[in-house]
Chimera marker file (.cmm) of the C-alpha trace (Angstrom):
<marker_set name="trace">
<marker id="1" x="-7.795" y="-8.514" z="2.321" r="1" g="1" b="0" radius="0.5"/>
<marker id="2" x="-6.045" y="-8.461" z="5.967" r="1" g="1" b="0" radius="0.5"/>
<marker id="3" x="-3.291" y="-7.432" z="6.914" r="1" g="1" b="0" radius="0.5"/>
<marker id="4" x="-1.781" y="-11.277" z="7.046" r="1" g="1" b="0" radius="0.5"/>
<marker id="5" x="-2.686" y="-12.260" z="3.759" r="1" g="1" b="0" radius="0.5"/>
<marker id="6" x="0.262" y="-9.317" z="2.806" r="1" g="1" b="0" radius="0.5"/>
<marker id="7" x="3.100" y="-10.938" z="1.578" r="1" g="1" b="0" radius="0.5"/>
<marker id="8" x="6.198" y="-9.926" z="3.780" r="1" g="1" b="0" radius="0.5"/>
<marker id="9" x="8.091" y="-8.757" z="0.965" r="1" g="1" b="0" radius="0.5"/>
<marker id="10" x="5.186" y="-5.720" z="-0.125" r="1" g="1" b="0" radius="0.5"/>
<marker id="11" x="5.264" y="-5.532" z="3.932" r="1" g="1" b="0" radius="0.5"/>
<marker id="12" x="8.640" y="-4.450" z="3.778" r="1" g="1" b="0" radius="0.5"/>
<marker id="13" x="8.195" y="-1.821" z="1.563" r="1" g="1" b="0" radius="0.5"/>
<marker id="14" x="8.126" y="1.918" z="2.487" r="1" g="1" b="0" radius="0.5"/>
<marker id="15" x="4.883" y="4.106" z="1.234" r="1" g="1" b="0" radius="0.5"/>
<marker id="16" x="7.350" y="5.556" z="-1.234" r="1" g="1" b="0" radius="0.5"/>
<marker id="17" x="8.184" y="1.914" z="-2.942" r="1" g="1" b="0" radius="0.5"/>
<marker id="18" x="4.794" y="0.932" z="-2.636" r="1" g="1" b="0" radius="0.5"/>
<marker id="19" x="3.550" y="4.211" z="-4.131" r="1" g="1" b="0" radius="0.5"/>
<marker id="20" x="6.159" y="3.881" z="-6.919" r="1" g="1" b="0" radius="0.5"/>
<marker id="21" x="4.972" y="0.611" z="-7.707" r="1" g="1" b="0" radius="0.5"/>
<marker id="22" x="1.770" y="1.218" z="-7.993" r="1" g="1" b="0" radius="0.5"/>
<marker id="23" x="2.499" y="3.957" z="-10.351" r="1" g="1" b="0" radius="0.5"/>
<marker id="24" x="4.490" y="1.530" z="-12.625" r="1" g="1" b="0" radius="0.5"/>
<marker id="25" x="1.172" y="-0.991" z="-12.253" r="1" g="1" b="0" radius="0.5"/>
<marker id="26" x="-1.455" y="1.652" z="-13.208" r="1" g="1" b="0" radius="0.5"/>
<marker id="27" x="0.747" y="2.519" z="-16.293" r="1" g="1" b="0" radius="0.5"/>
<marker id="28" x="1.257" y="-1.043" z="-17.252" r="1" g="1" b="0" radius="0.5"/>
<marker id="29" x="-2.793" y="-1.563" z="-17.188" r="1" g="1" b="0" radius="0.5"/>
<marker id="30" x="-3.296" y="1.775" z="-19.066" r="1" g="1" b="0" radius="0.5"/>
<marker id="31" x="-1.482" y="0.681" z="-21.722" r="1" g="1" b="0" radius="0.5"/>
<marker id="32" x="-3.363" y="-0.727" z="-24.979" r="1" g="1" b="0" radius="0.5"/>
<marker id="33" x="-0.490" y="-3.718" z="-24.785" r="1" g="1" b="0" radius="0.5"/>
<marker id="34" x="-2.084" y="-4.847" z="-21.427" r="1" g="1" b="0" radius="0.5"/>
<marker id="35" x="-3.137" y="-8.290" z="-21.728" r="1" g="1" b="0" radius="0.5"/>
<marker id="36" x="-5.876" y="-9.896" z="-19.589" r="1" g="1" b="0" radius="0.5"/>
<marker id="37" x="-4.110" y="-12.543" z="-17.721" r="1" g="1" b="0" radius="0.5"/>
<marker id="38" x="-1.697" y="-10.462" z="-17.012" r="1" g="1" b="0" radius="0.5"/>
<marker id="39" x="-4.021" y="-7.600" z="-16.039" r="1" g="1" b="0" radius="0.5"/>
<marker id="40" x="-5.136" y="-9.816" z="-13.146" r="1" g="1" b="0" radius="0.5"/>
<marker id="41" x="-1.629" y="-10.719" z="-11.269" r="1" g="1" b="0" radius="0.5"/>
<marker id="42" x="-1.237" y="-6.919" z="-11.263" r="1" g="1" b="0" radius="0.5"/>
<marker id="43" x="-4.348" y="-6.381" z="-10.259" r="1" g="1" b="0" radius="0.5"/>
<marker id="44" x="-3.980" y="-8.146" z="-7.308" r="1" g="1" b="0" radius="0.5"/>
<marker id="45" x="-0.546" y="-7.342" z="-6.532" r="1" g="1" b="0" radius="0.5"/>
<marker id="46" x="-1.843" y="-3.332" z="-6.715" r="1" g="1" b="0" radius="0.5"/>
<marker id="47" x="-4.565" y="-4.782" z="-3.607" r="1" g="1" b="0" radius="0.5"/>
<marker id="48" x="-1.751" y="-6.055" z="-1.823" r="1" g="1" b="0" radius="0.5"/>
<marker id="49" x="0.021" y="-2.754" z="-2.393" r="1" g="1" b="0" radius="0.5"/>
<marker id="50" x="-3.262" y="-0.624" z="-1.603" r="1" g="1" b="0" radius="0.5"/>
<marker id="51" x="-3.574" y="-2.270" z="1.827" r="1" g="1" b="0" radius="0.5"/>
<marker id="52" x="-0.049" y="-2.559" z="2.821" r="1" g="1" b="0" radius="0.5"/>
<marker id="53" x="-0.433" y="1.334" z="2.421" r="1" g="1" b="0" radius="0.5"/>
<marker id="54" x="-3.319" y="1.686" z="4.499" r="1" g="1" b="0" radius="0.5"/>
<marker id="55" x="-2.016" y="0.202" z="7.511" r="1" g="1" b="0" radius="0.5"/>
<marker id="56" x="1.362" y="2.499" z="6.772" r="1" g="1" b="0" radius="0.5"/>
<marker id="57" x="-1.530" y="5.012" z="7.569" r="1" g="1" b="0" radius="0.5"/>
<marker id="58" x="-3.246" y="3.601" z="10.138" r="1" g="1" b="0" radius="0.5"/>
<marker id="59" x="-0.109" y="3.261" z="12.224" r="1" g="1" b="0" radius="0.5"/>
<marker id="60" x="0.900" y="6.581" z="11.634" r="1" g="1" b="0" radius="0.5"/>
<marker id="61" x="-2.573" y="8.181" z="12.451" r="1" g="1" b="0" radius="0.5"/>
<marker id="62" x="-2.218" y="6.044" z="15.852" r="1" g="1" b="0" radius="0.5"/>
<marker id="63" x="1.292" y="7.599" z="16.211" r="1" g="1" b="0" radius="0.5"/>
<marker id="64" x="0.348" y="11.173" z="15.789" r="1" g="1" b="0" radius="0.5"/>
<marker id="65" x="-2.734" y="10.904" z="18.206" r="1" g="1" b="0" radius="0.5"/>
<marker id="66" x="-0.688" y="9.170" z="20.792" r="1" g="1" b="0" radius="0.5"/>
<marker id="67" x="1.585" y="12.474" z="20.873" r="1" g="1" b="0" radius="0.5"/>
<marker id="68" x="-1.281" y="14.892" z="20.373" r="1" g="1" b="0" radius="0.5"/>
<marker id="69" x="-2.494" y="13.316" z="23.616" r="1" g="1" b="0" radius="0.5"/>
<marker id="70" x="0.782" y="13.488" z="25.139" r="1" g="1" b="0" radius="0.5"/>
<marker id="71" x="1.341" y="17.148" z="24.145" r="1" g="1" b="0" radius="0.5"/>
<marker id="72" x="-2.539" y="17.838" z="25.572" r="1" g="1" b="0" radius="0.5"/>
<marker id="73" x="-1.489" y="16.380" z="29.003" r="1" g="1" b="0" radius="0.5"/>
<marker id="74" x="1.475" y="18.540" z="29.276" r="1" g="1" b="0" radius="0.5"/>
<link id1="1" id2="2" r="1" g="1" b="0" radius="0.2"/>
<link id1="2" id2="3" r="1" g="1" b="0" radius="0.2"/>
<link id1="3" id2="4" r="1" g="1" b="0" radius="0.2"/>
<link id1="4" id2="5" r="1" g="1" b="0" radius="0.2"/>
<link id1="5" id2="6" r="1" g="1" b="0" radius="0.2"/>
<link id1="6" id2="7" r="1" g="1" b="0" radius="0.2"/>
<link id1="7" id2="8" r="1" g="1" b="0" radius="0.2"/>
<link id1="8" id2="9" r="1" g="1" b="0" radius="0.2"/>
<link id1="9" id2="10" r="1" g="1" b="0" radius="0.2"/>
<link id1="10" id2="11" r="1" g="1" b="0" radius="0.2"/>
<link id1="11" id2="12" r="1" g="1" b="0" radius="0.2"/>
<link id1="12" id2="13" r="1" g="1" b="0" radius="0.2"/>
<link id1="13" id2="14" r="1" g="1" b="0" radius="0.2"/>
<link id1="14" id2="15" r="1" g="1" b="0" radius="0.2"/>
<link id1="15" id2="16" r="1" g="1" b="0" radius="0.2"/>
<link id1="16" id2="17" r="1" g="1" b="0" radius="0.2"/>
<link id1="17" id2="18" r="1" g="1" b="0" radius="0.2"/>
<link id1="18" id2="19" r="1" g="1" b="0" radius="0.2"/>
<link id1="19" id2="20" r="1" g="1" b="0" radius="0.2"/>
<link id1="20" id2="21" r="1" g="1" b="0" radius="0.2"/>
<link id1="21" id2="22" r="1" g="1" b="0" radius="0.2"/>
<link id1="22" id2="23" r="1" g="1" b="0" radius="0.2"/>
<link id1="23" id2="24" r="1" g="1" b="0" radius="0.2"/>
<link id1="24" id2="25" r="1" g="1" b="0" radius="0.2"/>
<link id1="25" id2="26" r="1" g="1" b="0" radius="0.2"/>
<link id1="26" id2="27" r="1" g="1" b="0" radius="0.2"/>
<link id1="27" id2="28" r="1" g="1" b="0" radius="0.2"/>
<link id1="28" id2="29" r="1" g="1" b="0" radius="0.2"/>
<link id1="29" id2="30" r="1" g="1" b="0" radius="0.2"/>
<link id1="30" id2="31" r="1" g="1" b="0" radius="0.2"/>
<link id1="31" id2="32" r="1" g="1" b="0" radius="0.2"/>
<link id1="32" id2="33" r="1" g="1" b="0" radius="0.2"/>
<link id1="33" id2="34" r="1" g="1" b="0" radius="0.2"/>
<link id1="34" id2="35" r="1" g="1" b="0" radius="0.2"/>
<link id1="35" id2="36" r="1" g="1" b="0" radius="0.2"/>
<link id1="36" id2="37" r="1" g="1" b="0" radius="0.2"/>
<link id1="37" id2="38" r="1" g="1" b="0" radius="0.2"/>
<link id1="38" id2="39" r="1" g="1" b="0" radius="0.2"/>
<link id1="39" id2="40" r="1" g="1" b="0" radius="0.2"/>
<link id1="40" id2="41" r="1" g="1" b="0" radius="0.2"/>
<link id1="41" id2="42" r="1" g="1" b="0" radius="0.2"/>
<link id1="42" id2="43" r="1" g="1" b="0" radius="0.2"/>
<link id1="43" id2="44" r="1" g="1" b="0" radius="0.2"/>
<link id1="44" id2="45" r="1" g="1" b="0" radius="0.2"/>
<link id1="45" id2="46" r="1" g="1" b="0" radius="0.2"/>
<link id1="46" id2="47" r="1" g="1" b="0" radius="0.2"/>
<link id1="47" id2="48" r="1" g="1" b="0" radius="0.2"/>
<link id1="48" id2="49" r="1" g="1" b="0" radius="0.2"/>
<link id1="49" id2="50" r="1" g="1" b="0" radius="0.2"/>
<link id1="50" id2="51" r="1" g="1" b="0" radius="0.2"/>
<link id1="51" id2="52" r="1" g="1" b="0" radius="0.2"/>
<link id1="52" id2="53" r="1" g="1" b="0" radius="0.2"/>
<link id1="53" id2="54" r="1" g="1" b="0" radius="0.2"/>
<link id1="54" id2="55" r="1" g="1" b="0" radius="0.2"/>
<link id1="55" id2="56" r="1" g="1" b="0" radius="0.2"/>
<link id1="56" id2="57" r="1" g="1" b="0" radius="0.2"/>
<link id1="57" id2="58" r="1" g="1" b="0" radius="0.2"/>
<link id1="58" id2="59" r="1" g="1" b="0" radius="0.2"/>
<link id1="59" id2="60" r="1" g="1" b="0" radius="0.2"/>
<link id1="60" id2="61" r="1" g="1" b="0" radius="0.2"/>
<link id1="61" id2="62" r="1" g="1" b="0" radius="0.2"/>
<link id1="62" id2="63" r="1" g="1" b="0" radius="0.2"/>
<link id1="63" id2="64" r="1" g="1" b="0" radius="0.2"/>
<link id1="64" id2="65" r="1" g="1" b="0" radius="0.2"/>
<link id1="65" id2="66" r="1" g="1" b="0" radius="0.2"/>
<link id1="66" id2="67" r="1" g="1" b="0" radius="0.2"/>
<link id1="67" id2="68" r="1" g="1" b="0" radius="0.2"/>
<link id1="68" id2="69" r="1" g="1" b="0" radius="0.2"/>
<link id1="69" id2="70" r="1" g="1" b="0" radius="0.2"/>
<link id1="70" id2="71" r="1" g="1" b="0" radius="0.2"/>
<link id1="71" id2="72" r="1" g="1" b="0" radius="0.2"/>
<link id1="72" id2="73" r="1" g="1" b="0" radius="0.2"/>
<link id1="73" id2="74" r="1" g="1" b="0" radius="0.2"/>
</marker_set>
């Protein structure tokens, strides 16, 4: 899934919301009351979540080596 097909409102969300949400998810679908059809809407909404994350990373791995670099010219 890209990064576009996020929708702006998980986009919004900081790592701790996202995280926190994907906590309640994984409970929900460990639960012997999960139901199939539901199963799946969470499922993908926890993809959505997953990758919203890992740009969250991304961005702040290019953020740190961008002031390593800085710090190395100094």
């Amino acid at each position: 899934m890209k990064n576009e097909n996020i929708p702006a409102e998980v986009k919004s969300k900081s790592l701790k919301e996202a995280r926190d949400e994907i906590n309640d998810i994984l409970n929900k679908l460990e639960s012997k009351d999960a139901d199939l059809s539901s199963s799946i809407g969470d499922y993908k909404r926890l993809i959505q979540l997953n990758n919203h994350i890992d740009e969250l990373f991304k961005k702040k791995v290019k953020e740190i080596s961008a002031i390593k670099k800085e710090i190395k010219k100094k």
